[in-house]
Structures are given as structure tokens and as C-alpha cells.
N, C-alpha and C positions, 0 to 999 in steps of 0.2 A: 120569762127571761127578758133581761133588758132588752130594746128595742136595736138601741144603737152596737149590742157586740156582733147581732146577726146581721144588720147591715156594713160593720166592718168586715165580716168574714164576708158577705156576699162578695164586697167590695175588693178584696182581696183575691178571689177569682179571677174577678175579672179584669182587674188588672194582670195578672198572671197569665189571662188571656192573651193580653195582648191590648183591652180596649181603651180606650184613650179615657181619663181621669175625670175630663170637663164635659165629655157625655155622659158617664155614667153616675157619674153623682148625682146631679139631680134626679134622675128617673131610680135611685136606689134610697133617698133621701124620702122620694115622694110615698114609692112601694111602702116604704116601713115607719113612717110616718112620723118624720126625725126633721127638724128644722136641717137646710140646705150647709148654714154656717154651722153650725154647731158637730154637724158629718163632718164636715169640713176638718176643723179643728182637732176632732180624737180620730180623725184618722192620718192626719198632720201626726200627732202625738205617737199614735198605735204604732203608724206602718213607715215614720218617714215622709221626706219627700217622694207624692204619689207617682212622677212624672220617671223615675228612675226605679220604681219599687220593683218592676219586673227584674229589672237586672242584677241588681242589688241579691234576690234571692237564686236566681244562678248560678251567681257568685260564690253565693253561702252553701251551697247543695256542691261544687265543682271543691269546696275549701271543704265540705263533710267527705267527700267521695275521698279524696286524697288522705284524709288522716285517716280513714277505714285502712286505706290501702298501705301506707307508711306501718303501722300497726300490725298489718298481718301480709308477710313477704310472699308466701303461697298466694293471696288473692291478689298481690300486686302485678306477680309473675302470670297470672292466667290472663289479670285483665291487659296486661302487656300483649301476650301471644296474642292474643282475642283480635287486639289493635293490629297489629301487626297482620295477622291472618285477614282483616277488611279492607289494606292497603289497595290499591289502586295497581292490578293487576300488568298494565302497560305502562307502569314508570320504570324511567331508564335505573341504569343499575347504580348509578349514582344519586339520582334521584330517591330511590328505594333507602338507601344507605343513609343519607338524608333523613329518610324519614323515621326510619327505627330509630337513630340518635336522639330525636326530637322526643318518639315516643319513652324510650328509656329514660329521657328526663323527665320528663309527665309523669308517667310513672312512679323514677325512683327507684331504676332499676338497671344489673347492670348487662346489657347486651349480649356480653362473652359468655353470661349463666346462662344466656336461655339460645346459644348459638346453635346447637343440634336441631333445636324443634323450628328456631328460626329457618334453616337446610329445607325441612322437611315442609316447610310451608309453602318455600318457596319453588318445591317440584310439585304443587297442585296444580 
């Protein structure tokens, strides 16, 4: 296998991790034994700018999650309750109210459908 796709996926990791782009090149460059510029370059290519690639695929995962959910109303409606049911147990009532709205729009969904089991969450 080429040298350079396992050290993009490596690389991709670890960004994903978290670790900063200007440490781990070299030392993923060095491991797989792929000139420093040349990583560089296809992964400029591959993944983007390195420095924002974390977010960039959050983004992309938060934009898949939602069109799952657009797509199918029943999964949209559970992962709404779901939300709703991990709300923040001591916010005020207006607060709370607040925040369903917020979620029904994340969502993509509307409120007044899921008003009973919203009742019943809210007497846990």
C-alpha cells in the first residue's frame, strides 16, 4: 500500500483528535517514511486546510445527523424527546420553554406533536 494514504489516515486521526497539525507531521512524515513537504502537500490536497479539519468534519457529521433525521420523522421525533428528556432539570419554566423551541428547530420538528410525552417528561 502506498506509504502516504496510511500516513494521511493516520494523520487524520489525529487531527480528529484534537492534536495540533505542526506537531504531528513531522513525527507521522518521519514514522512512514514520506518526505515532511510532500505530507504536507497531499494532505493540503486530501483533507483541506489541516488547522480547521477537526471542525470542518463535525460540521459534516452534525449536516449527515440532520438529513437522517429530516428523512425519517419518527427518528426525528425520538431524537427530539431524547433532547428534551437531558434538558437541565432546574431551568426555570421559561427557560425550559426556551429550550424545546430551540430544540424543535434542530430538530425539525414540531413541539405541539410531541406535547403529551413532552408532560410526561416533565413529571420525572
Amino acid at each position: 500500500m502506498d506509504p502516504f494514504v496510511t500516513a494521511l489516515e493516520e494523520l487524520s486521526d489525529a487531527l480528529l483528535a484534537g492534536e495540533d497539525p505542526e506537531e504531528v507531521l513531522p513525527e507521522i512524515a518521519e514514522e512512514h517514511g514520506v518526505p515532511l513537504p510532500a505530507l504536507r502537500n497531499r494532505a493540503l490536497r486530501a483533507l483541506g486546510p489541516l488547522e480547521t479539519y477537526r471542525q470542518r468534519q463535525a460540521e459534516l457529521k452534525k449536516e449527515r445527523e440532520q438529513t437522517a433525521r429530516r428523512r425519517d420523522p419518527v427518528f426525528a421525533g425520538a431524537s427530539f424527546l431524547a433532547a428534551v428528556a437531558s434538558l437541565n432539570p432546574r431551568l426555570s419554566a421559561d427557560e425550559r420553554q426556551a429550550e424545546i423551541a430551540r430544540l424543535a428547530a434542530e430538530y425539525d420538528v414540531d413541539p405541539a406533536a410531541h406535547k403529551e410525552a413532552i408532560e410526561r417528561l416533565r413529571k420525572r
